[in-house]
C-alpha positions in Angstrom: -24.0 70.8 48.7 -23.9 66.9 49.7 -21.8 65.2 51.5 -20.4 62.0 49.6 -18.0 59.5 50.2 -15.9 58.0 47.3 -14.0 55.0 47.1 -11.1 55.0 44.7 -10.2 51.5 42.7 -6.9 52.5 42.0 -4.0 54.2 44.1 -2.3 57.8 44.0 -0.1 60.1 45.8 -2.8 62.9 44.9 -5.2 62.4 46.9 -5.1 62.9 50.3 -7.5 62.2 53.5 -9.9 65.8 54.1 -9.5 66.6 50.5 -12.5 68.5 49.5 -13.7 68.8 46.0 -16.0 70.0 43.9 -17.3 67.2 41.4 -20.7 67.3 38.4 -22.6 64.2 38.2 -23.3 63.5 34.4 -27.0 62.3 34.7 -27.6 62.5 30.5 -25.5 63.0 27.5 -25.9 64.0 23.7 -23.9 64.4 20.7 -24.1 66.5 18.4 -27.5 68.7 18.9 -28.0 72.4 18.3 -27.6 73.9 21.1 -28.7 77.8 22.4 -28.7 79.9 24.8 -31.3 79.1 27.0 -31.9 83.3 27.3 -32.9 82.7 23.5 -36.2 80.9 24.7 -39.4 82.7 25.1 -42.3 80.9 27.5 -45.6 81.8 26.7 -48.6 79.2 28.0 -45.9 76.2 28.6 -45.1 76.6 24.8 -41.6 78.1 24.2 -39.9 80.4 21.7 -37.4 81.4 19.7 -37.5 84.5 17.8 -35.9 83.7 14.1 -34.1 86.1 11.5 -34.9 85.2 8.0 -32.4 86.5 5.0 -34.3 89.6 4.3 -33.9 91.1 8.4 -37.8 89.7 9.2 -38.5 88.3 12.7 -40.7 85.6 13.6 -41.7 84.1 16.5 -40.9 79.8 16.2 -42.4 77.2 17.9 -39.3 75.0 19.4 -38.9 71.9 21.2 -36.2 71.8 24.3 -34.6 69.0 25.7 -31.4 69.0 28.2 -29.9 72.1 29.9 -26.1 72.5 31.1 -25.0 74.0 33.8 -23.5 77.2 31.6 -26.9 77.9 30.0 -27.2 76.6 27.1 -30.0 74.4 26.3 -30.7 71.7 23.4 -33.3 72.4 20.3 -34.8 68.9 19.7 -37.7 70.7 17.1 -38.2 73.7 14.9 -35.1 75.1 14.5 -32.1 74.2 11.7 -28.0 74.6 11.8 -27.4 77.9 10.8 -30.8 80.0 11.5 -30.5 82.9 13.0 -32.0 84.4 15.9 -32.1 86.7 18.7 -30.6 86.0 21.8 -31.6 88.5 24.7 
């Protein structure tokens, strides 16, 4: 928790003086990127994880390549994963 101070550059009726609120600071966006759960990722020796379902019910462990996390837990796969794989979530 920090305490901030705002400064509004319009007016409005809906905001009054001690309001409190609860606000997210977007530091980094992308569009459209696979996205998993980050419980999906395995860590083994700094190298992470996924563990992949082919079409004939065989699981394999896949190198992948993270790059930003939410707040909800989900996190981005930047390498070594495709639209549409399946895999195992814990």
């Amino acid at each position: 928790t920090y305490k901030t101070i705002l400064y509004f550059t319009g007016k409005t009726d809906l905001i009054k003086p001690g309001m409190s609120a609860d606000i997210n600071i977007i530091t980094n966006r992308h569009e459209d990127v696979l996205v998993i759960p980050l419980r999906a990722v395995i860590t083994e020796k700094g190298k992470q994880f996924v563990r992949v379902i082919d079409t004939k019910g065989n699981v394999s462990l896949r190198p992948i390549k993270t790059g930003l996390r939410n707040l909800v837990g989900d996190v981005e796969v930047k390498e070594g994963l495709k639209k549409g794989e399946k895999i195992i979530v814990k």
